[in-house]
C-alpha positions in Angstrom: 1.1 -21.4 -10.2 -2.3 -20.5 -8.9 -4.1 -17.3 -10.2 -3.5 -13.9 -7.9 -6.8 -13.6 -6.2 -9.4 -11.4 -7.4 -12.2 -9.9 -5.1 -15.5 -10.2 -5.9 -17.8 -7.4 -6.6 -19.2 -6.5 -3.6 -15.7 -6.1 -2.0 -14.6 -3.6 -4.8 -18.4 -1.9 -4.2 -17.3 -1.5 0.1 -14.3 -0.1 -0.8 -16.0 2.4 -3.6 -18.4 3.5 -0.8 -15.9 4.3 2.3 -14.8 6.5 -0.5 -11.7 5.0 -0.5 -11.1 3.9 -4.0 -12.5 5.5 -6.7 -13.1 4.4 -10.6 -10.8 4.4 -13.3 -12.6 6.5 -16.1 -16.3 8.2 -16.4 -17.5 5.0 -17.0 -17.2 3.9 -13.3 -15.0 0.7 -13.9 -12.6 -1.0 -11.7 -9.4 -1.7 -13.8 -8.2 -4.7 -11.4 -5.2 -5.0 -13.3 -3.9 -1.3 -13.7 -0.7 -0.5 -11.8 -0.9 1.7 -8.8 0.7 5.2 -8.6 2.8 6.4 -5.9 0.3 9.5 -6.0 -2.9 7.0 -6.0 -1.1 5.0 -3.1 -0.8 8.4 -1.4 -4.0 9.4 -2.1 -5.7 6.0 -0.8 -3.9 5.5 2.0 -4.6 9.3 3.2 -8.3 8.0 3.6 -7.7 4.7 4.6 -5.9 5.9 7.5 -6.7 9.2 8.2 -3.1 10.5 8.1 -4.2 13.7 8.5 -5.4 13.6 11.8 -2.0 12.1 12.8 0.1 14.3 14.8 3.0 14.2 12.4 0.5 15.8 9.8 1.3 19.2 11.4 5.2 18.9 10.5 6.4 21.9 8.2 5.6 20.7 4.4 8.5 19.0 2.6 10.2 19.7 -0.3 9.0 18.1 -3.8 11.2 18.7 -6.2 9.5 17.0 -9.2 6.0 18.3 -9.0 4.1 21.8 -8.4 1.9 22.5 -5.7 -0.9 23.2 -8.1 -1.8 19.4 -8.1 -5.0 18.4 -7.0 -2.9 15.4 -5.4 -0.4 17.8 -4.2 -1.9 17.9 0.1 -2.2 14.0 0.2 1.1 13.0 -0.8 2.5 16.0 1.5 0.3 14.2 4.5 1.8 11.1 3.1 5.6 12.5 3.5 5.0 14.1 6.8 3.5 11.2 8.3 6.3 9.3 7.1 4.7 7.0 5.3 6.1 7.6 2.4 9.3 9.2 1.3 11.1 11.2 -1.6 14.8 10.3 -2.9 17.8 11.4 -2.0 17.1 14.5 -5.0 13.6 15.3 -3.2 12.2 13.8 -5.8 8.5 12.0 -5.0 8.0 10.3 -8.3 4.1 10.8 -7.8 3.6 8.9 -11.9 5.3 6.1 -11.1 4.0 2.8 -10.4 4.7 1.0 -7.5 6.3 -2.9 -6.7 4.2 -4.9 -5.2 6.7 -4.9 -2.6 7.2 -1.1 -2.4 3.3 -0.8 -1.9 2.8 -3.3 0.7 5.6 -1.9 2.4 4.4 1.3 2.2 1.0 -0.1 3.2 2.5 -1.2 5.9 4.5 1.6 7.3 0.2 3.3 7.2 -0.7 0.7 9.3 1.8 0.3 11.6 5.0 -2.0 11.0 6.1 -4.2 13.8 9.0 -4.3 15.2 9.7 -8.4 14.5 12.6 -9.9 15.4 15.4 -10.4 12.4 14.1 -14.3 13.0 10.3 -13.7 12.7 10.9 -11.4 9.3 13.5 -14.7 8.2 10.9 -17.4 9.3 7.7 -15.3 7.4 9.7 -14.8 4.2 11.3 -18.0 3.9 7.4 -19.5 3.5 7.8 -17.6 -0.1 10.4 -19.1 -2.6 10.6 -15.3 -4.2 11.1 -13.2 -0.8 14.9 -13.1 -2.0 14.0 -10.7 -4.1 12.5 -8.2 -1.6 14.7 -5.7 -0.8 16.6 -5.5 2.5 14.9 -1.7 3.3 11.0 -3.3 3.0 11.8 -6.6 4.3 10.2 -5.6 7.7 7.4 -4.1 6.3 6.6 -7.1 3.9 6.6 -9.0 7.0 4.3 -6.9 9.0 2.0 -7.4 5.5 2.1 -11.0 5.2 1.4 -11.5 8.9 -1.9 -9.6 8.8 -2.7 -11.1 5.7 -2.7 -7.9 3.7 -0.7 -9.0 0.6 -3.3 -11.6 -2.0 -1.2 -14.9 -1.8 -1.5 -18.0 -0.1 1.4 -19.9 1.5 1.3 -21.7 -2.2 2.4 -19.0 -4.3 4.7 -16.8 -4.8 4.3 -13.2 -3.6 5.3 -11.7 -6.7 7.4 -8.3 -5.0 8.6 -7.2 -8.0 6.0 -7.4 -10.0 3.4 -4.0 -10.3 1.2 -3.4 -7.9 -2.1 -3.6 -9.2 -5.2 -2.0 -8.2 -6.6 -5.6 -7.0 -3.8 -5.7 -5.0 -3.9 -2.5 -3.2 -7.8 -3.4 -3.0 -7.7 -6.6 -1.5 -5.3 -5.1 1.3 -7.9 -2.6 2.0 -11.0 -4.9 2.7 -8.7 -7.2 4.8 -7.7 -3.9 6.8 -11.1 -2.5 7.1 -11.8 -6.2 8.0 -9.8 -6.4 10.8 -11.2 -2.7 11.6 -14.5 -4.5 12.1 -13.7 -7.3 13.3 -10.4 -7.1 15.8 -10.5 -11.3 16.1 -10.6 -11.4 12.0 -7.6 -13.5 10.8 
């Protein structure tokens, strides 16, 4: 199996000075392989997208059951929930520690940018090109779609997408430059 791609420097330096991203310690490094936070996902996405100008930012502020609103990451992930983009259990619990899939952060990628409302064929036909789409589950199915179709998720149509695995800060990353690439460019494939 071919190595997940890595982007270069430059790419992880664009993405550092949209202010999207930032570094992992005082020493300004860029852990590629560190897992990605539903709170850092939150956070990122909050830029990347500008949820808080949506008009779903206004909703009333929802419920978080498992964290105080003392956090300093406390208003993005409540953008995050209003929005929709993301969501909290069943409990109202937001699990802002936790790492995410690589399949739960796409999706949730996704669901920022805009999933599209493909046909139960299209989502079949895009995840059958990847030998572990079985093990996506049925809720981000959709989304991962919408992802692989606008070539946010860092595979080829020669290796597997890896959904279970963590979602890395490469990851998250590379799906970043290929949106802002697309931002730039509206004929970028």
């Amino acid at each position: 199996m071919m190595p997940q791609t890595q982007l270069n420097q430059t790419s992880i330096e664009r993405v550092f000075s949209i202010g999207w991203m930032s570094h992992t310690d005082e020493e300004e490094t860029f852990d590629a392989t560190a897992s990605v936070t539903r709170s850092e996902l939150a956070q990122v996405l909050g830029k990347a997208f500008k949820l808080d100008q949506r008009s779903t930012a206004e909703n009333p502020e929802i419920s978080i059951q498992d964290m105080a609103g003392d956090r300093p990451d406390y208003a993005a992930i409540q953008i995050a929930l209003k929005t929709g983009t993301m969501t909290v259990d069943s409990q109202g619990r937001f699990f802002p520690d936790r790492p995410v899939t690589r399949a739960e952060g796409l999706a949730i990628f996704a669901q920022a940018y805009g999933v599209f409302q493909l046909s139960e064929d299209t989502v079949t036909e895009l995840l059958n090109e990847y030998p572990d789409a079985v093990d996506i589950f049925d809720w981000a199915k959709q989304a991962m779609a919408t992802a692989l179709q606008e070539g946010f998720v860092n595979s080829d149509r020669n290796q597997a997408i890896r959904p279970l695995d963590p979602m890395t800060r490469n990851d998250l990353a590379y799906a970043l430059i290929q949106y802002l690439e697309k931002q730039q460019n509206p004929a970028f494939v």
